[in-house]
C-alpha positions in Angstrom: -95.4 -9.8 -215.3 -95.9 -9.6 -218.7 -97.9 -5.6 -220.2 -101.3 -7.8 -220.5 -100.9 -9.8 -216.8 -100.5 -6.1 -216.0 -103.5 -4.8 -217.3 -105.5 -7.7 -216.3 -104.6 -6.7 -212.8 -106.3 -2.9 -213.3 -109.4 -4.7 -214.8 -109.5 -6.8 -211.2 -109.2 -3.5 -208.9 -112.1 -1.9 -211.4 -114.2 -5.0 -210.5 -113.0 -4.7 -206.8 -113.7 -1.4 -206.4 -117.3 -1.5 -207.7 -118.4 -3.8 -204.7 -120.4 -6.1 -206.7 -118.6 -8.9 -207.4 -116.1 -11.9 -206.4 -112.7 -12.4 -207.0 -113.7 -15.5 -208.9 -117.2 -13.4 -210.9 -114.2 -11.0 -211.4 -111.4 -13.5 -213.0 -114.3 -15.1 -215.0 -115.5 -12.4 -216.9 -112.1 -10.8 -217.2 -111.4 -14.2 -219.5 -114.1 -13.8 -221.3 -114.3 -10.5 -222.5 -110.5 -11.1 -223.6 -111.2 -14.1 -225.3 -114.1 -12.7 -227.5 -112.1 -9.9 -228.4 -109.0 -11.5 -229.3 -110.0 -15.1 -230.3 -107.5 -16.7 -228.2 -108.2 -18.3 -225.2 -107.5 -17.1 -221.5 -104.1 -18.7 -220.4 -102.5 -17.7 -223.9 -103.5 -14.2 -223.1 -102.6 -13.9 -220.0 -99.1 -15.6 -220.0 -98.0 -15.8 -223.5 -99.5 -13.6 -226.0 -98.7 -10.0 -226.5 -102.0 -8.0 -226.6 -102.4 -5.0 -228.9 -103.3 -1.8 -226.8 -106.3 -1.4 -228.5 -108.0 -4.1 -227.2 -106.9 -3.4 -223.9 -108.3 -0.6 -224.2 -111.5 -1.5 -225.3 -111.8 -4.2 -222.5 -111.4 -1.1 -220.1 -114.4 0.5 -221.4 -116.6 -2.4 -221.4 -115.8 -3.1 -217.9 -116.3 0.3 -216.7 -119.4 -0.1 -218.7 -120.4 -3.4 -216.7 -119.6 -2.2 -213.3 -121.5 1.4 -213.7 -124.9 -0.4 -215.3 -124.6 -3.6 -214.2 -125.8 -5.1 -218.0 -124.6 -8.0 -218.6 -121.4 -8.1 -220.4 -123.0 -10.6 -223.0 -125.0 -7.7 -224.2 -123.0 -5.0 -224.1 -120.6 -7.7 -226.7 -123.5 -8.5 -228.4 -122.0 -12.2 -228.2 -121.9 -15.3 -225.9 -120.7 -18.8 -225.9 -122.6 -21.7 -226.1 -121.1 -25.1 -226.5 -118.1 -23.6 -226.9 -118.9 -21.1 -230.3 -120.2 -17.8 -230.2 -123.5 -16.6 -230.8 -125.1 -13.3 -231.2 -127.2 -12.1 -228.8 -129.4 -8.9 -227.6 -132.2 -8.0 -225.5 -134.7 -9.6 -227.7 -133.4 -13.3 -226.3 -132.3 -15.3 -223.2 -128.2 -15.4 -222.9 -127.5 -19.2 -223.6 -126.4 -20.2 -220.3 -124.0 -23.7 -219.3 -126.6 -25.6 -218.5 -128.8 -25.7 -221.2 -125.9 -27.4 -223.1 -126.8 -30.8 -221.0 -130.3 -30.3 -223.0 -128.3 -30.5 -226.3 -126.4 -33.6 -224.9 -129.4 -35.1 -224.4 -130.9 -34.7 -227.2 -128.3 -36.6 -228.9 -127.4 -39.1 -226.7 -130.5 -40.2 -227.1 -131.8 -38.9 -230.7 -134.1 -41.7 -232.5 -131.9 -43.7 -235.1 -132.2 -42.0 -238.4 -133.4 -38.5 -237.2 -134.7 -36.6 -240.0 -136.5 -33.9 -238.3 -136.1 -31.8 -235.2 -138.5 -29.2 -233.5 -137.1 -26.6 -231.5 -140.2 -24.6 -229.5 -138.9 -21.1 -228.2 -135.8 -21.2 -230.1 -135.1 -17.7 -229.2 -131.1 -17.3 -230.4 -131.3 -20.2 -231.9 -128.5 -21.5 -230.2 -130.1 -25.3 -229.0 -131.4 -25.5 -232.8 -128.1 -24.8 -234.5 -126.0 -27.3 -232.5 -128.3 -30.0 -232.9 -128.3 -28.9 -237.1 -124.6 -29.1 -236.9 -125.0 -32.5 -235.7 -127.4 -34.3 -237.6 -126.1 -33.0 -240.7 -129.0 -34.5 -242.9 -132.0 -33.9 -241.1 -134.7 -30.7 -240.8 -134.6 -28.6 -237.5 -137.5 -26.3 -237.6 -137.0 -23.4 -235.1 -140.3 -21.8 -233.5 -140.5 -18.8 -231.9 -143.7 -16.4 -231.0 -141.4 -13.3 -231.6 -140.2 -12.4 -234.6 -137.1 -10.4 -232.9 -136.2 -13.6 -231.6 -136.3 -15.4 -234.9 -134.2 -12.6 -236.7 -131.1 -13.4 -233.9 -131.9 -16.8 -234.5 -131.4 -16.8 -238.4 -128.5 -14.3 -238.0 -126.7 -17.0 -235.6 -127.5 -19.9 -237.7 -126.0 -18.0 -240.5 -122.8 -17.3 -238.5 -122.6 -20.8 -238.4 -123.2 -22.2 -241.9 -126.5 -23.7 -240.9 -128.8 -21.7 -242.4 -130.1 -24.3 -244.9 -131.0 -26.7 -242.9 -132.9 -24.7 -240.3 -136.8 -23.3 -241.4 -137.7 -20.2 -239.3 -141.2 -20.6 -238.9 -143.0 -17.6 -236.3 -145.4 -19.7 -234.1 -147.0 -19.8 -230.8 -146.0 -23.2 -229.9 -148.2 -25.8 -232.4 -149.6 -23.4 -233.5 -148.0 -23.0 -237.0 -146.8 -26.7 -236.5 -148.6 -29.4 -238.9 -146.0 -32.4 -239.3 -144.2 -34.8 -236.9 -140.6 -34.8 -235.8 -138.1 -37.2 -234.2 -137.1 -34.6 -231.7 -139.4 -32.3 -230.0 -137.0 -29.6 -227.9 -137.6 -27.0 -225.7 -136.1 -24.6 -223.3 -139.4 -22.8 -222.2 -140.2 -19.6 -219.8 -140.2 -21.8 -216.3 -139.7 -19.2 -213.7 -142.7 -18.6 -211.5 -144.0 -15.2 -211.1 -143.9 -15.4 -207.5 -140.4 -16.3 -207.7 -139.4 -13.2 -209.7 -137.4 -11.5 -206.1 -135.2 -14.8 -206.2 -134.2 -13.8 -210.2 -131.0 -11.7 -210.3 -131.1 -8.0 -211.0 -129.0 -8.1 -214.2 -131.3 -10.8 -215.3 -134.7 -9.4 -214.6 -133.5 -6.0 -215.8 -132.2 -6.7 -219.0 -133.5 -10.1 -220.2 -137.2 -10.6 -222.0 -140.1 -11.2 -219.3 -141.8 -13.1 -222.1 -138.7 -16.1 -221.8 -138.5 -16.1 -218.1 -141.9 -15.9 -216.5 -144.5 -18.4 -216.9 -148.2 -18.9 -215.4 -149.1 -22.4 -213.4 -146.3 -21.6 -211.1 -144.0 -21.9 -213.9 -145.1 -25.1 -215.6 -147.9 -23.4 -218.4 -145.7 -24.0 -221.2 -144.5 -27.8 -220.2 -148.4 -28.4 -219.5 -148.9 -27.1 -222.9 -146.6 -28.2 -224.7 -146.9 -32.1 -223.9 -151.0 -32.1 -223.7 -150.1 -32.3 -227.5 -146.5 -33.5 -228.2 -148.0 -36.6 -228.8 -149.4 -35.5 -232.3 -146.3 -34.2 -233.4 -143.9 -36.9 -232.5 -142.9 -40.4 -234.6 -143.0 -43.2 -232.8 -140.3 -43.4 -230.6 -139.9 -39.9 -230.7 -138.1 -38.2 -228.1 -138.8 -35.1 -226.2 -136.9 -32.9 -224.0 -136.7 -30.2 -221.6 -135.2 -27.6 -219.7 -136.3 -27.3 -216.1 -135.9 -25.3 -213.3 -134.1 -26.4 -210.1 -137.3 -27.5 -208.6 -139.2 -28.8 -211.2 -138.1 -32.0 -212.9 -140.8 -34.6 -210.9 -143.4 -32.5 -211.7 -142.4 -32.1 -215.6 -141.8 -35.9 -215.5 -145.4 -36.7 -213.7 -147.0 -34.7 -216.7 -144.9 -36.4 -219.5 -145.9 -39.8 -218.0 -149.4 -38.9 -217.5 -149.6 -38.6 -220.8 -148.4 -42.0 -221.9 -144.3 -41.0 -222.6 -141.8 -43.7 -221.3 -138.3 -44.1 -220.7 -138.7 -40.7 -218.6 -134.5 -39.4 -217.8 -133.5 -37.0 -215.2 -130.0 -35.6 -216.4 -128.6 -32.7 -213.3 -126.6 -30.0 -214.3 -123.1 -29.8 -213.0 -124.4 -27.9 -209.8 -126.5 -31.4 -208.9 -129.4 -30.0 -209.8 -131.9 -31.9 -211.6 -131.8 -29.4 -215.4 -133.2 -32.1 -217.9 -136.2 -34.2 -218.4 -136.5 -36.3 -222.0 -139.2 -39.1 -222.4 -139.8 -41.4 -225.6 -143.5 -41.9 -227.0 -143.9 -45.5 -227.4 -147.3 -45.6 -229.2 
């Protein structure tokens, strides 16, 4: 056992000991606080790479940190992953989270030909909004957010990733702001239902914004919203997409068609459940 498969071990028993989490929740979060602050990834640590004392160290503190407070370890770093890069991120914006990266797929597996523009409502790190500007490298994404906090993360992360110039930053309450059409309308909206808010973990609830969890209409205000209008803002054969929660893609896909979108698509995450709605406008 090499001085880091050692240390690793400690970090386990600190998790152990503190009752609140699985071996697995344990082993997971051990990899990824070691990863961020090394830059090398998990099985090189542990079994082939000598690390410096001073990052062990630090990796002691934070997990004494986690199991005492229970914040999540994304924002005590100040960083998470997302498509596999890093992003900034703070209490001013959802962590991005696996499953909004099948949004991003989505998005452009089945992006118009010749996408020139790209609307990103509730950007809030930016994270969807930068990966789809690193892909289609010669088009506009405009990223929309109500709060400015939000937006300043968002700029900050699409500066980390040399995307910066081809993302505007525009501080809107959905359409508000909004006056010209895109190819891609995207959104990862506030979907959790206020009566659901006891189901919502108490690392979440405690430490990530209300304002991007909870939503009116039983959760569905902002999709309701958002696609009584999409239709103005959208070329033909335009695509929009969606987040959803676990137990609301029919209803999300009843609205969309409703309102005269075709070609509705139900992508599930990698749990089976049903994360993803997208829709074309025809006319």
């Amino acid at each position: 056992m090499n001085e880091a498969q050692k240390y690793r071990a400690i970090y386990r028993e600190i998790y152990k000991n503190s009752r609140k989490f699985s071996a697995e929740e344990a082993d997971a979060e051990i990899d990824f606080v070691m990863e961020l602050l090394t830059g090398k990834k998990a099985h090189k640590i542990w079994f082939f790479d000598i690390v410096s004392t001073d990052s062990l160290h630090k990796a002691q503190d934070i997990f004494l940190q986690r199991v005492e407070t229970m914040k999540p370890l994304q924002h005590i770093l100040g960083q998470a992953f997302f498509c596999g890069n890093r992003y900034f991120v703070n209490e001013n914006t959802l962590i991005p989270r696996p499953e909004t990266e099948f949004l991003v797929k989505e998005c452009i597996k089945r992006a118009p030909r010749n996408t020139r523009k790209i609307l990103d409502i509730g950007t809030g790190s930016g994270c969807i909004a930068v990966e789809l500007a690193k892909v289609f490298k010669d088009s506009l994404t405009v990223a929309a957010d109500i709060s400015e906090k939000a937006l300043e993360t968002a700029l900050s992360n699409a500066e980390l990733h040399n995307a910066a110039d081809k993302i505007k930053f525009i501080r809107s309450d959905l359409f508000e702001n909004i006056d010209e059409e895109f190819d891609i309308i995207v959104s990862n909206p506030p979907y959790i239902a206020f009566s659901d808010k006891n189901e919502v973990q108490k690392e979440v609830y405690d430490y990530e914004p209300h304002s991007a969890l909870f939503a009116e209409e039983n959760g569905f205000y902002f999709y309701r919203k958002i696609i009584e209008v999409a239709h103005n803002f959208l070329t033909e054969n335009g695509l929009i997409a969606f987040e959803v929660g676990w137990k609301q893609a029919q209803k999300v896909s009843e609205m969309l068609s409703e309102k005269g979108f075709s070609e509705i698509n139900i992508i599930k995450d990698l749990d089976g459940i049903n994360r993803v709605v997208s829709a074309i406008k025809i006319n």
